[in-house]
MARTI-155925 format. One line per field, with one value per residue (C-alpha): residue in three letters; chain; x, y, z. Coordinates in Angstrom, 1 decimal, padded with zeros to 4 digits, m for minus. Example, Ala and Ser with C-alpha at 12.3 -4.5 7.8 and 13.67 -1.06 7.14 Angstrom:
<recs>
type	ala; ser
mol	A; A
u	012.3; 013.7
v	m004.5; m001.1
w	007.8; 007.1
</recs>
This chain:
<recs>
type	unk; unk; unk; unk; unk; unk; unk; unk; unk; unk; unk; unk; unk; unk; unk; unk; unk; unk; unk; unk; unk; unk; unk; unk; unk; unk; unk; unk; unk; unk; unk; unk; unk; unk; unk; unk; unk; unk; unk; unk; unk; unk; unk; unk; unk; unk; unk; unk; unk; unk; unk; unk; unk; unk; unk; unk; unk; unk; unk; unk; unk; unk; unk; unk; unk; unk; unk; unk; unk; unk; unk; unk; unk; unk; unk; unk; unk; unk; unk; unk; unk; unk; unk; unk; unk; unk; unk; unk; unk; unk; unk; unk; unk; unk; unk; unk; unk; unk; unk; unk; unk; unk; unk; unk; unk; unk; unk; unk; unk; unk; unk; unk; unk; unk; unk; unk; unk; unk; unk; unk; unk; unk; unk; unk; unk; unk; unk; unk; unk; unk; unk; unk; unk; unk; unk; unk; unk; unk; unk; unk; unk; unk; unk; unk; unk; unk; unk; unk; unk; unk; unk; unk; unk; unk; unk; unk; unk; unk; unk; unk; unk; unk; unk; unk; unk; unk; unk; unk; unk; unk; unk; unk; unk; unk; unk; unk; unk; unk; unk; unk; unk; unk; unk; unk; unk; unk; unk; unk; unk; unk; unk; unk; unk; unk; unk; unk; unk; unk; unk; unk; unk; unk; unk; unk; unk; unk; unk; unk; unk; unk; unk; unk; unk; unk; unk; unk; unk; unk; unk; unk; unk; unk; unk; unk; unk; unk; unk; unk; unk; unk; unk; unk; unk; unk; unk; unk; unk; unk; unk; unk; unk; unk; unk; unk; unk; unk; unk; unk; unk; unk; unk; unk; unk; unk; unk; unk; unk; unk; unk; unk; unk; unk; unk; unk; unk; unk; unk; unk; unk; unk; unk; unk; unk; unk; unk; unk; unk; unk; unk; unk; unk; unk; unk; unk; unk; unk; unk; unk; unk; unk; unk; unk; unk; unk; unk; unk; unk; unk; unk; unk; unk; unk; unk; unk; unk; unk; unk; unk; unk; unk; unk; unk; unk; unk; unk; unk; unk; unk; unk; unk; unk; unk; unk; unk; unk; unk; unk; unk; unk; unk; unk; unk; unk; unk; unk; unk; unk; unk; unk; unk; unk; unk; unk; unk; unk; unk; unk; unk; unk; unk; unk; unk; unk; unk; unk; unk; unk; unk; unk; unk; unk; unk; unk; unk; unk; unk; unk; unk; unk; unk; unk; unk; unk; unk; unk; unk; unk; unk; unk; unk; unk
mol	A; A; A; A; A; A; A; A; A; A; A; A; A; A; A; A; A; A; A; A; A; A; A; A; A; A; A; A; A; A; A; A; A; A; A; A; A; A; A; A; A; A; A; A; A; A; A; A; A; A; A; A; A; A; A; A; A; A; A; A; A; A; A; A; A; A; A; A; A; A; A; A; A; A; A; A; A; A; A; A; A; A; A; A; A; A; A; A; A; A; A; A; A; A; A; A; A; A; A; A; A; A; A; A; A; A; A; A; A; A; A; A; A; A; A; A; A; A; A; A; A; A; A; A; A; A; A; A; A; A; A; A; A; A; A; A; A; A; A; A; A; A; A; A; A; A; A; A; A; A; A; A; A; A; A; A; A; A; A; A; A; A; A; A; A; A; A; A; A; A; A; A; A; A; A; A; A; A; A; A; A; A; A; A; A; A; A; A; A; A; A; A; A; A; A; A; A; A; A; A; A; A; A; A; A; A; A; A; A; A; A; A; A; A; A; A; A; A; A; A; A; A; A; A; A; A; A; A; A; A; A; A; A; A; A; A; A; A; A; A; A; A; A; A; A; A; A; A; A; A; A; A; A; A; A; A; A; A; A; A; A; A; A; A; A; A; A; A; A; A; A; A; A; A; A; A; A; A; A; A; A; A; A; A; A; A; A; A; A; A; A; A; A; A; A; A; A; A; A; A; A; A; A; A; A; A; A; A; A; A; A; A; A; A; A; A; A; A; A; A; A; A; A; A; A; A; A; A; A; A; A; A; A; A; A; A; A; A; A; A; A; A; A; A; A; A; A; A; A; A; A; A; A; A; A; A; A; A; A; A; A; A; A; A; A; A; A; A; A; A; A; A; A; A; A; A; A; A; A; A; A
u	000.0; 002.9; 004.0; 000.3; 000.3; 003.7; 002.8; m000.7; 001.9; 000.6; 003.2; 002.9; 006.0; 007.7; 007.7; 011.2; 010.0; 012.0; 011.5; 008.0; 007.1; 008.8; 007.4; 003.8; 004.7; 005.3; 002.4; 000.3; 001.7; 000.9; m002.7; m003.7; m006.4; m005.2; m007.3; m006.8; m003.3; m001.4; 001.1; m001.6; m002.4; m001.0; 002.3; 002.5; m000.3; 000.1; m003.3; m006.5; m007.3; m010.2; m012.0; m015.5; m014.8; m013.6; m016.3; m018.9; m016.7; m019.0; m018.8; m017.5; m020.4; m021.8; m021.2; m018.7; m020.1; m021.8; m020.6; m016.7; m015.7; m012.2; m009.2; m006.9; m003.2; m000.8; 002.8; 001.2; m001.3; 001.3; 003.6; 000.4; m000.1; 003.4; 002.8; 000.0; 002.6; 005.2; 002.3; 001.0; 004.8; 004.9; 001.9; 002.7; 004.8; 002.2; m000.2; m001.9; m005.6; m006.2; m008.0; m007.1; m009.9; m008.8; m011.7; m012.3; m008.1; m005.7; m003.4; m000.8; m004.0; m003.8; m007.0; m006.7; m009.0; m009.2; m009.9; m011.3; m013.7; m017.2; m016.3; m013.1; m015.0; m015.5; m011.2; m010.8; m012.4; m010.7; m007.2; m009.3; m009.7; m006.0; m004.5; m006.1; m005.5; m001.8; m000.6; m001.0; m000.4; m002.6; m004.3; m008.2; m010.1; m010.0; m012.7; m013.4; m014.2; m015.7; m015.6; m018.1; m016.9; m015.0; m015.8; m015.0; m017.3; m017.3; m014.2; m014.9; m012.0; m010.2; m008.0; m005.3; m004.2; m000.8; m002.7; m005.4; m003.0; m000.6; m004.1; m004.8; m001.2; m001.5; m004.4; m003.1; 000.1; m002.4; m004.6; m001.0; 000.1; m003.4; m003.1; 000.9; 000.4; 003.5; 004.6; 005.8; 006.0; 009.7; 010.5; 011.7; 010.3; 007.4; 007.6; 007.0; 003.5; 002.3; 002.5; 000.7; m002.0; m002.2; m002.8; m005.4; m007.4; m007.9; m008.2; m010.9; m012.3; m012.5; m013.0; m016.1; m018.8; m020.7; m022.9; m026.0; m028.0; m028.2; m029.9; m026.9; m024.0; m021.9; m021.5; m020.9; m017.5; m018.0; m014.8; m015.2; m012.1; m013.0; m013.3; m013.5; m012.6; m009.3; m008.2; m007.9; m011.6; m013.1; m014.8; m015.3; m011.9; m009.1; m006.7; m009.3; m008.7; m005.4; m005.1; m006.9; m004.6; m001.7; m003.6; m003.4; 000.2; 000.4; m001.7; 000.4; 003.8; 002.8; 001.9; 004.9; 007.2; 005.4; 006.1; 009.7; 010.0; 008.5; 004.4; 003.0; 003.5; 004.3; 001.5; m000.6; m001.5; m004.9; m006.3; m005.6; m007.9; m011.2; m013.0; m016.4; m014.5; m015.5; m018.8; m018.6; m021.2; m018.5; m016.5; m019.3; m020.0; m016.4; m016.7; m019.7; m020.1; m016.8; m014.3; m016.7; m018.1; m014.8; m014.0; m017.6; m017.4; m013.9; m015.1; m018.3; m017.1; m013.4; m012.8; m013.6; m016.3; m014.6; m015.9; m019.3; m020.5; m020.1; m017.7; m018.3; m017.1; m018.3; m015.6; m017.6; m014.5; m017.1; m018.0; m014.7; m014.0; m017.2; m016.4; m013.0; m014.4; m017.3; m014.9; m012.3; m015.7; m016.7; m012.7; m012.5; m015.9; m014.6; m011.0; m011.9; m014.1; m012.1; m008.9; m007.3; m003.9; m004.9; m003.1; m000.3; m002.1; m002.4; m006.5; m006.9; m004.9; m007.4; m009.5; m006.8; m005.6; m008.8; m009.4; m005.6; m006.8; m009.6; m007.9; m005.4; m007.9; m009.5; m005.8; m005.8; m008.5; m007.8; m004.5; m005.7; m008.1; m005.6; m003.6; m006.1; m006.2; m002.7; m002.3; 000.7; m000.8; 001.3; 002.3; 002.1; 000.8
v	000.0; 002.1; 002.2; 002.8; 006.1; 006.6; 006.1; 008.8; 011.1; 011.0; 011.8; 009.6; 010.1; 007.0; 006.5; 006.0; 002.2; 001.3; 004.2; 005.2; 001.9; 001.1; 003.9; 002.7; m000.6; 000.1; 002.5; m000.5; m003.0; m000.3; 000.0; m003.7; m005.6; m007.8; m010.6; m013.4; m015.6; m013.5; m016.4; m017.6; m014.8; m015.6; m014.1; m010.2; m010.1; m008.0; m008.0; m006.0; m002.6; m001.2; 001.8; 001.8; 004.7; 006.7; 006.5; 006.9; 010.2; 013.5; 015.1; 011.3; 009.7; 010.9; 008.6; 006.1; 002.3; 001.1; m001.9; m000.5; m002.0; m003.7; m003.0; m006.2; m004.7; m006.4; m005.0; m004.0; m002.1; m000.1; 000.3; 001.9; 004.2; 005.0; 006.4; 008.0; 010.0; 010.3; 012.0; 014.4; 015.7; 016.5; 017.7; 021.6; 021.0; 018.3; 020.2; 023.7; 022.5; 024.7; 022.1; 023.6; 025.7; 027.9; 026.4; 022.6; 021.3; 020.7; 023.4; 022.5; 023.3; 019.5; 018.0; 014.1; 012.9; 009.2; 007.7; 004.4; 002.3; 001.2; m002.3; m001.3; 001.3; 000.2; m001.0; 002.1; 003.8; 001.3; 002.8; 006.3; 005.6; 003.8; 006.9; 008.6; 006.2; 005.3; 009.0; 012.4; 014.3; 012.5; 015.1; 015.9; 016.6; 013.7; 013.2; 009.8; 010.5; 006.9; 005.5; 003.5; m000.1; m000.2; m002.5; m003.4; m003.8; m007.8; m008.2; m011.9; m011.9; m009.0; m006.5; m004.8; m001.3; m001.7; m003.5; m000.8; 001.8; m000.3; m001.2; 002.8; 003.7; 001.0; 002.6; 006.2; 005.0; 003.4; 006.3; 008.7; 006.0; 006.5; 010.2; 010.5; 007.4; 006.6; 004.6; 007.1; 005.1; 004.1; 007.7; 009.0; 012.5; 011.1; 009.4; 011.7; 012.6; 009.8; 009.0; 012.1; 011.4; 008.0; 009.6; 012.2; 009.6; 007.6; 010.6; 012.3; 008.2; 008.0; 011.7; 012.4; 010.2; 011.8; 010.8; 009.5; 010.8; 012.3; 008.6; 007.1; 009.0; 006.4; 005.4; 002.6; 003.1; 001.1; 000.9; 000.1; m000.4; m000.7; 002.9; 005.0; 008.7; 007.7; 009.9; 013.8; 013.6; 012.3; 014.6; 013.7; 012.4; 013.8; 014.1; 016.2; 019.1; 018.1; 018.5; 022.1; 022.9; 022.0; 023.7; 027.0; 026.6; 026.6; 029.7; 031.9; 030.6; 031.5; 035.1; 034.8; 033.8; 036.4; 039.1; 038.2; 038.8; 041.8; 040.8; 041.9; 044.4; 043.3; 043.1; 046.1; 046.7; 044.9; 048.2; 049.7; 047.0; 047.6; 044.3; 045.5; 043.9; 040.8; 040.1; 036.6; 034.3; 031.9; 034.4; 035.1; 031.1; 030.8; 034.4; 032.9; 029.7; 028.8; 032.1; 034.2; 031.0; 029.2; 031.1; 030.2; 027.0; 026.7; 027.9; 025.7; 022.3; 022.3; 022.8; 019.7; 020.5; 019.1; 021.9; 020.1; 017.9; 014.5; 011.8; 012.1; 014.3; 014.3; 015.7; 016.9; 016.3; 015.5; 019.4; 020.6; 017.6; 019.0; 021.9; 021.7; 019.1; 021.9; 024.8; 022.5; 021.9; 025.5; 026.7; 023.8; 025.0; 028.6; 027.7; 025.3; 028.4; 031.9; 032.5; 034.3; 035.3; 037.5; 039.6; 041.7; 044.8; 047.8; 048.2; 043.5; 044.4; 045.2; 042.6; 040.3; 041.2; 041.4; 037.6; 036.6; 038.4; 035.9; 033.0; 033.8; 033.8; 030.2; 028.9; 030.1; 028.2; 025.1; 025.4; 025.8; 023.1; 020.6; 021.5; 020.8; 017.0; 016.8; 017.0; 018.9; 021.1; 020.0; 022.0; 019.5; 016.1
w	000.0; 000.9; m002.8; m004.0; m002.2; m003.6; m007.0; m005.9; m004.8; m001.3; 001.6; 004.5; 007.4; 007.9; 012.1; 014.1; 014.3; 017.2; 019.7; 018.9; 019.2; 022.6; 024.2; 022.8; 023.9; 027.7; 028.1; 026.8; 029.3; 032.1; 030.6; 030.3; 031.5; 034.2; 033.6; 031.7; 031.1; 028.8; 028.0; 026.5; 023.8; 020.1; 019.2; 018.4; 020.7; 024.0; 025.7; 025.8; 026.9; 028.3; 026.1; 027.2; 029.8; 026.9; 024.6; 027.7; 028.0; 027.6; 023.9; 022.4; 022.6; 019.0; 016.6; 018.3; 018.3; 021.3; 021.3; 021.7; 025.0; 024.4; 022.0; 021.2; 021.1; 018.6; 017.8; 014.0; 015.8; 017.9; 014.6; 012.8; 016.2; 015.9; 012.0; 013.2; 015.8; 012.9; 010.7; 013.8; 014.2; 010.8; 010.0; 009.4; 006.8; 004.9; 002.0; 002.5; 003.9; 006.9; 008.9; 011.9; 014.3; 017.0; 019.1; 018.2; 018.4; 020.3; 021.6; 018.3; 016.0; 014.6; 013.5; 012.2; 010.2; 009.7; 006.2; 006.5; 004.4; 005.5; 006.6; 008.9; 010.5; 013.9; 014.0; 012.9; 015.9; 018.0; 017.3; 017.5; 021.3; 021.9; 020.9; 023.1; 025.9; 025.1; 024.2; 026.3; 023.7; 021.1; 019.2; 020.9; 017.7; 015.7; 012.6; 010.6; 007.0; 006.0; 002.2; 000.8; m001.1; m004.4; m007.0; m010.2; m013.0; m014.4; m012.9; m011.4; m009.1; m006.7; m008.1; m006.2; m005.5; m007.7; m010.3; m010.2; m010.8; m013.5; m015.8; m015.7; m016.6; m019.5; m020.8; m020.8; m022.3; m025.0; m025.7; m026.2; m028.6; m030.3; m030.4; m031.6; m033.5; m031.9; m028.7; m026.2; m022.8; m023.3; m023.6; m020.7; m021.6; m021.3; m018.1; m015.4; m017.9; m018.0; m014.3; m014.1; m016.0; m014.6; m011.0; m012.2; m013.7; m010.7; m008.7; m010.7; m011.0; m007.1; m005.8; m008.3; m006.6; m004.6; m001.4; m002.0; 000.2; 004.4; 005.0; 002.9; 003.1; 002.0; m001.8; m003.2; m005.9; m009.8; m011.1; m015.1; m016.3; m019.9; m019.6; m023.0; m021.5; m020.8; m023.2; m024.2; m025.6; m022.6; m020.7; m017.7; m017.1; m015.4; m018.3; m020.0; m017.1; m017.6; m021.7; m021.1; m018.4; m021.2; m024.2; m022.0; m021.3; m024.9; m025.3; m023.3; m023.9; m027.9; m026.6; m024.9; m027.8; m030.4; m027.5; m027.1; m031.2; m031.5; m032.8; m029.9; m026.8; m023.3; m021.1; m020.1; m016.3; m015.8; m014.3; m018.3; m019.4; m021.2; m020.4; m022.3; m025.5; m023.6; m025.5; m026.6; m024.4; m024.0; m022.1; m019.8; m019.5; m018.2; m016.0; m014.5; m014.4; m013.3; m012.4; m010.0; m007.8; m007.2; m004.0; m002.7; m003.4; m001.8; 001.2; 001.3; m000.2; 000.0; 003.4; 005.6; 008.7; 011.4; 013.5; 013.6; 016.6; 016.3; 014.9; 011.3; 008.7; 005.1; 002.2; m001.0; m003.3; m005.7; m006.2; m007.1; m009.8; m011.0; m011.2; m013.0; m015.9; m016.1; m016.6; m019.1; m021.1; m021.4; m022.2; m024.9; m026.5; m026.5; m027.1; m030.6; m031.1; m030.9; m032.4; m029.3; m030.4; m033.1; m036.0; m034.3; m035.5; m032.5; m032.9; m031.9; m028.8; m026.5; m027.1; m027.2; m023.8; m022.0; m023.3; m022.0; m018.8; m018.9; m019.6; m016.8; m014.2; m015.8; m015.6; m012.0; m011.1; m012.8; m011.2; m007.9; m008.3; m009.6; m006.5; m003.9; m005.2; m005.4; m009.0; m011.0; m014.0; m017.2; m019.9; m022.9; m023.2
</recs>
């Protein structure tokens, strides 16, 4: 799994093994149930410790099982604690989400939230509650974000992470070999784009399902691998937003390059620009439908809640893939449209500029975007 998130370009500290783990492993021994024969327990097995008092605490109740009463402490257990310390340490440096709140954290600010599938659930808030009990400084606000099942689509048997990602990297090296009518993969210009766009597929393929409903807010994930938008011309793929992303790296580096020779003039201040040239409805699709309500929706959907009460969080990663395949839709309609870079004569200028203006603020976006999944914009495919 390690490599999986590797290959998803997900960072994950790796724990001091030894001393994290020691530390856990004598606070455990202090903390375990005296009852029972523990020469008798399995190997790797150190005992059982008592949680119910924990979840019975006031303000923990919501959401935690029940039927929590007992955790069964192994030494794989106490290594995955011990990541989970590694992570906390390190979290400041780790991404730009603000997940912290001034009035719902600990006194570092840290906020953990736990992603965990449907069926490991109640394990999961199992090593929730050893934390807790095993680590003083453990952090106090700690969320549980929980996934609904994957599955794959007449696939008769189970299919792996790694071999997940290797079939989507197959198929994008296919689909470039398709569009250059040559094969690419062995290139090794070519090798950090295609990993790429192997990543934003599955990204876009697993962030863009939404909950079903309040009463079911848990879907269920239908992988198809057989999938015909893994390509530039499917739209509702990620290497769609990522082909527009490229097409307007294109854009301006050509403005860039007729600049530097002498077609056109450098850049006016945006203040100087007359943005009444903008007339075409496609410019006002991608003003606002897409520009003007990314901020709200940034603060509505991006941003986890884990300032709410209880023990669930929900993260609607599904609005801001919409959004992005929405916006690289509208720009590809416009752009196919609209010869942008016009003739270098003085009286195209200003609508020239005022549409680069544009275009800016949709690269912006897409940019931003891109980054809050994790994904590099690329500037050719």
């Amino acid at each position: 799994m390690s490599t999986f998130l590797q290959q998803l370009r997900v960072d994950w500290p790796v724990a001091s093994e030894r001393a994290a783990t020691e530390a856990l492993r004598s606070r455990t021994l202090a903390e375990l149930n005296p009852a029972g024969d523990r020469e008798a327990l399995p190997p790797g097995v150190l005992g059982y410790v008592y949680l119910k008092e924990l979840v019975e605490e006031r303000g923990r109740t919501a959401g935690y099982d029940p039927n929590l009463e007992n955790c069964l402490v192994t030494e794989d257990l106490l290594s995955v604690l011990a990541e989970l310390q590694a992570a906390v340490l390190h979290w400041p440096e780790a991404g730009s989400l603000d997940l912290a709140a001034a009035g719902d954290s600990d006194a570092d600010g840290c906020v953990v939230v736990h992603v965990v599938s449907c069926e490991e659930e109640f394990q999961q808030q199992k090593l929730d509650l050893l934390w807790r009990k095993l680590d003083d400084q453990a952090p106090l606000s700690q969320k549980h974000l929980v996934c609904g099942p994957v599955k794959v689509a007449g696939a008769p048997g189970t299919l792996t992470a790694p071999e997940y990602y290797e079939y989507r990297h197959a198929q994008v090296c296919e689909a470039s070999a398709m569009k250059h009518s040559r094969d690419l993969a062995q290139d090794p210009a070519w090798t950090e784009t295609f990993r790429v766009l192997s990543v934003a597929t599955i990204k876009f393929e697993m962030l863009s399902t939404a909950p079903q409903s309040q009463l079911c807010p848990v879907p269920q994930l239908l992988l198809t691998l057989a999938d015909s938008s893994i390509s530039t011309k499917g739209t509702k793929s990620g290497i769609f937003v990522m082909y527009n992303c490229a097409r307007l790296a294109t854009l301006f580096e050509g403005y860039k390059h007729n600049m530097e020779q002498g077609l056109y003039p450098t850049f006016p201040p945006v203040s100087s620009l007359d943005f009444s040239l903008l007339h075409d409805e496609g410019e006002w699709l991608l003003l606002f439908n897409s520009v003007l309500p990314f901020p709200g929706l940034l603060s509505q959907t991006a941003a986890l809640d884990h300032t709410a009460p209880g023990l669930h969080i929900t993260a609607r990663t599904e609005t801001v893939c919409k959004l992005l395949v929405q916006l690289s839709m509208d720009f590809s309609s416009y752009y196919n449209r609209v010869h942008i870079l016009g003739e270098p004569r003085p009286h195209l200028f200003g609508q020239m500029f005022a549409r680069l203006q544009l275009l800016r603020a949709v690269c912006e976006v897409l940019h931003t975007g891109l980054a809050m999944l994790g994904l590099p914009p690329l500037s050719h495919i």
